[in-house]
C-alpha positions in Angstrom: 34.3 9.2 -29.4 35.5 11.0 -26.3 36.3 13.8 -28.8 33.1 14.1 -30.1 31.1 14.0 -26.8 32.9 17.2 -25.2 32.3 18.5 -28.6 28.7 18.1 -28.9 28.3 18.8 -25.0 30.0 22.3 -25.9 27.4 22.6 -28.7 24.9 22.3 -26.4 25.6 25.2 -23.7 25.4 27.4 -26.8 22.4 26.4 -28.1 20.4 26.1 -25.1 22.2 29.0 -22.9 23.1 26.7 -20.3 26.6 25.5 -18.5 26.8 21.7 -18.3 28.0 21.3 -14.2 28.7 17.0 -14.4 28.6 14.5 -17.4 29.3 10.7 -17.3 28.8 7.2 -18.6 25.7 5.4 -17.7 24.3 2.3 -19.2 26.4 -0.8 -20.2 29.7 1.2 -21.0 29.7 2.2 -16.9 28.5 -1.3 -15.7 31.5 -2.8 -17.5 29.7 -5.3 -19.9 29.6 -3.1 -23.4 29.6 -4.5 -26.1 31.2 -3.1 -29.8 27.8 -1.8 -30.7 26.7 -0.3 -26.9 25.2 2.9 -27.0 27.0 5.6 -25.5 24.7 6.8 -22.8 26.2 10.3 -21.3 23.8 11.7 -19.1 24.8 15.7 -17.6 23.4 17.6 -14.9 23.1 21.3 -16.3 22.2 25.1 -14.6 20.5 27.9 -16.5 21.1 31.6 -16.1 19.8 32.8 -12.8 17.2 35.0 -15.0 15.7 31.8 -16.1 14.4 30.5 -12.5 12.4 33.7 -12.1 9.2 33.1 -13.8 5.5 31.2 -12.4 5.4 28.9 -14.8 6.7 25.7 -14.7 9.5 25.6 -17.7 11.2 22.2 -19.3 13.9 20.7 -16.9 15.3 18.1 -19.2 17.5 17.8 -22.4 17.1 14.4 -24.4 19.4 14.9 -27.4 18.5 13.3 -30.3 15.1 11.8 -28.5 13.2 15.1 -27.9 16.0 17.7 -28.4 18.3 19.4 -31.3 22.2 20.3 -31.8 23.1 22.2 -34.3 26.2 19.5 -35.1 25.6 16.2 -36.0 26.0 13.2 -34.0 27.1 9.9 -34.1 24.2 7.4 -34.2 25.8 5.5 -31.0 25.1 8.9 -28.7 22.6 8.9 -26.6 22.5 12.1 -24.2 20.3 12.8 -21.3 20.3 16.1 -19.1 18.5 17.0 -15.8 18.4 20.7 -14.9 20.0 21.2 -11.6 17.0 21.4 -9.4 15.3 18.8 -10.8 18.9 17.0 -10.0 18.5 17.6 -6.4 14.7 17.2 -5.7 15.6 14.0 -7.0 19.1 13.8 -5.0 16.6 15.3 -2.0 15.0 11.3 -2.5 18.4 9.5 -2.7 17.3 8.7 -7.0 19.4 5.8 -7.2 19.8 7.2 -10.9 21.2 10.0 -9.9 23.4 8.4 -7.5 24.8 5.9 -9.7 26.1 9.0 -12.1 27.7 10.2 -8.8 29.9 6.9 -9.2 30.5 6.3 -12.4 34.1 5.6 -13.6 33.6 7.6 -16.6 33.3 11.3 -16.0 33.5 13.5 -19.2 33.3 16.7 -17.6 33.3 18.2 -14.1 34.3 21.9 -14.3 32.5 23.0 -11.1 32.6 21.9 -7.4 28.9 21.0 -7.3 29.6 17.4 -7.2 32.0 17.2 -4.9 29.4 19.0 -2.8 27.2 16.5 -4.1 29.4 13.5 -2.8 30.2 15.2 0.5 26.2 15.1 1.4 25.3 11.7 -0.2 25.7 9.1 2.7 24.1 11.7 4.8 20.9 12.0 2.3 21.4 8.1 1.3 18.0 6.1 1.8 18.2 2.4 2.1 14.6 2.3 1.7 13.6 3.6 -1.5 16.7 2.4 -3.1 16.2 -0.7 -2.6 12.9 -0.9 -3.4 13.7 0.7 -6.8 16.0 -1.9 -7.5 14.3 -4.7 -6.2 11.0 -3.8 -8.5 13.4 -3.4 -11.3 14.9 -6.9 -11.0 11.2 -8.0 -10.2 10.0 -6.8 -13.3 12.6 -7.6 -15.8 12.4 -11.1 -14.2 8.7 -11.5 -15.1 9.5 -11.3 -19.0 13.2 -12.4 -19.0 12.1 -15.5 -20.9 11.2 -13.0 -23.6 14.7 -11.7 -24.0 18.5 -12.9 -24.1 21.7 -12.1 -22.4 21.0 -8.5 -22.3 17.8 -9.1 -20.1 19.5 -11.6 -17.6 21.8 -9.1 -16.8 19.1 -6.5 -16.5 17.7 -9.1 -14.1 21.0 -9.8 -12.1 22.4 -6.1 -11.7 19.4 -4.6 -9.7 19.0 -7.9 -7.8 22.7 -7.8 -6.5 22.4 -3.7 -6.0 19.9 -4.4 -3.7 21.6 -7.1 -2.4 24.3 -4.5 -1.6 21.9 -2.1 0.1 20.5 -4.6 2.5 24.6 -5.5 2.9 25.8 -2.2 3.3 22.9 0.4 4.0 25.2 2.2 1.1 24.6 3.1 -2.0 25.9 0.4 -4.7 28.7 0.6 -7.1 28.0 1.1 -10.7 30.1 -1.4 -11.9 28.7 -5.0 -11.8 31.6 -6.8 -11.3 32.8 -5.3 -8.0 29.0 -6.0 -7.2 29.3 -10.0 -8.6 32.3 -10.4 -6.9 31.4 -9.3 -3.1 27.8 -10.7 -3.4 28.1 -13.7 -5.0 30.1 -17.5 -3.5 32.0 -19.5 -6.0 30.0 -22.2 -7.3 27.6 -22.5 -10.4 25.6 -19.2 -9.9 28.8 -17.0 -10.2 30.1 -19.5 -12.9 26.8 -18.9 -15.2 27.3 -14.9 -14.5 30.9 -15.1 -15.7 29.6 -16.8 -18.8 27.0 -14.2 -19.3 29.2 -11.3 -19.0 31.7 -13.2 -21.4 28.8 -13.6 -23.7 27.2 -10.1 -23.7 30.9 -7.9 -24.5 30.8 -10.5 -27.1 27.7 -8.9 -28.8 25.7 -12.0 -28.1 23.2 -10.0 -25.9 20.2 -10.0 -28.2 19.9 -13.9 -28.2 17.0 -15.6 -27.4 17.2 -18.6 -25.5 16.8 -20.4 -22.4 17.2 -18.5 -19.2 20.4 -20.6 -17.2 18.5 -23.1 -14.9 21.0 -22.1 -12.4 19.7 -18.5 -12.0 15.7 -19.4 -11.2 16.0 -20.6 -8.1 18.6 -17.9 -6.9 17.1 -14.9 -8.7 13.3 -16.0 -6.9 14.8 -16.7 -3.5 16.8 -13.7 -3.2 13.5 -11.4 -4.0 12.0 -12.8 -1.6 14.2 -12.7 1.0 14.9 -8.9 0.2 11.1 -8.2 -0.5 10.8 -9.2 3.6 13.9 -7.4 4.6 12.6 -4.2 3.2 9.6 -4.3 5.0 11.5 -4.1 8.6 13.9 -0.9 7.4 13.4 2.3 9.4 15.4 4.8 8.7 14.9 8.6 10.1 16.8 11.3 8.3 16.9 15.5 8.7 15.3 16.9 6.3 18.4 18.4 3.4 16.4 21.0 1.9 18.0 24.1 3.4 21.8 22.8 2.5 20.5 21.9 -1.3 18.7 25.2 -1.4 22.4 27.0 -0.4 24.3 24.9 -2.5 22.1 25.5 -5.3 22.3 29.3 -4.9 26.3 28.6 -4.5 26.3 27.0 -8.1 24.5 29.9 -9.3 26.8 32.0 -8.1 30.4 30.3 -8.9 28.9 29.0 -12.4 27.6 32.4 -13.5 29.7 35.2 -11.7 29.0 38.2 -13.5 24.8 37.4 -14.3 24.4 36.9 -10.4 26.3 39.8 -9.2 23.9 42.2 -11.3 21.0 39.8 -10.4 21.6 40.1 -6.7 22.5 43.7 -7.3 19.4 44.5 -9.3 16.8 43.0 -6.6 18.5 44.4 -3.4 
């Protein structure tokens, strides 16, 4: 499958004139709980020609291949690919997008042929925002624990793995590691919680994550308590930071630059 990925990600700099700066695993696969029939979510941070950020109107800043976009190969039915354009990435880097932060740490990098990330990394406890990250994933565990009766295995875990990320925030004042064991093992005590997740996780790589059935009794009490607590805690977090938009703006301009040599040397050169 690795094969195919770099093979369809090289289709896609061709047929959308683009260079693909970062792609990794997201989803399941990066949490560490896939199972035989996981999607492969790779999601890519890509640049366009400097040419194409010189125009007043706002243009498209995201590839979604097969959702809303084309390759001119075919692809396997598991692949599911997801691109932001580079300044999209870092507005959203700008915010400390705990999306965007969790592809900084993923264990599964497919490509990284520029030093953007690294640049990336370098800034991101610097830019890192408690406050919004928790609160992004406290309202997702919040929300997916309103209708987790409604789904299986699959939906627990969407219930646990923001709850403990947050967890980790509040912990830390760091952004959380993708995978959810590291996070299972430093959050949670021995006892019957950690003994229910084990079973879960056992379950789900299994391909038992679709089942519908009772929501462990365990987990209730644990799962409300803990939002709670954080839903306070977040309340008292104040947390002043400079404002990164003149570094992002230079190492944007640097990308443009070391990704496309030759089109920014006549670009500069043709608007001295």
């Amino acid at each position: 499958m690795k094969e195919h990925i770099m093979e369809v990600m090289k289709q896609i700099e061709i047929d959308h004139d683009v260079k693909i700066l970062f792609a990794c695993e997201s989803g399941s696969r990066a949490w560490g709980f896939p199972s035989k029939d996981s999607d492969y979510d790779v999601r890519f941070i890509y640049i366009h020609k400097p040419n194409w950020y010189l125009s007043i109107d706002q243009k498209r800043d995201v590839i979604e291949i097969p959702a809303r976009d084309t390759v001119s190969i075919p692809t396997d039915p598991l692949l599911d690919m997801s691109g932001w354009e580079l300044t999209k990435a870092l507005r959203l880097f700008r915010k400390s997008n705990p999306s965007i932060l969790e592809w900084l740490t993923s264990t599964i990098v497919y490509a990284q042929p520029y030093s953007v990330v690294e640049q990336l990394k370098e800034l991101e406890q610097k830019l890192f925002s408690p406050v919004s990250s928790l609160y992004h994933y406290l309202n997702m565990a919040k929300s997916n624990f309103r209708d987790h009766e409604e789904g299986g295995i699959k939906k627990y875990l969407n219930v646990l793995r923001p709850l403990l990320a947050a967890q980790w925030i509040g912990k830390y004042h760091a952004s959380p590691p993708i995978e959810f064991q590291e996070l299972v093992e430093d959050l949670l005590p021995a006892g019957e919680v950690k003994d229910a997740v084990a079973t879960l996780l056992k379950r789900k790589i299994m391909g038992e994550g679709l089942n519908v059935e009772p929501w462990p009794y365990e987990m209730d009490e644990y799962v409300s308590e803990k939002i709670q607590h954080l839903e306070t805690y977040v309340k008292s977090l104040k947390v002043d930071r400079s404002d990164p938009t003149e570094e992002l703006d230079k190492l944007f301009r640097n990308a443009l630059r070391e990704v496309w040599h030759e089109e920014w040397t006549d670009f500069v050169g043709g608007n001295k």
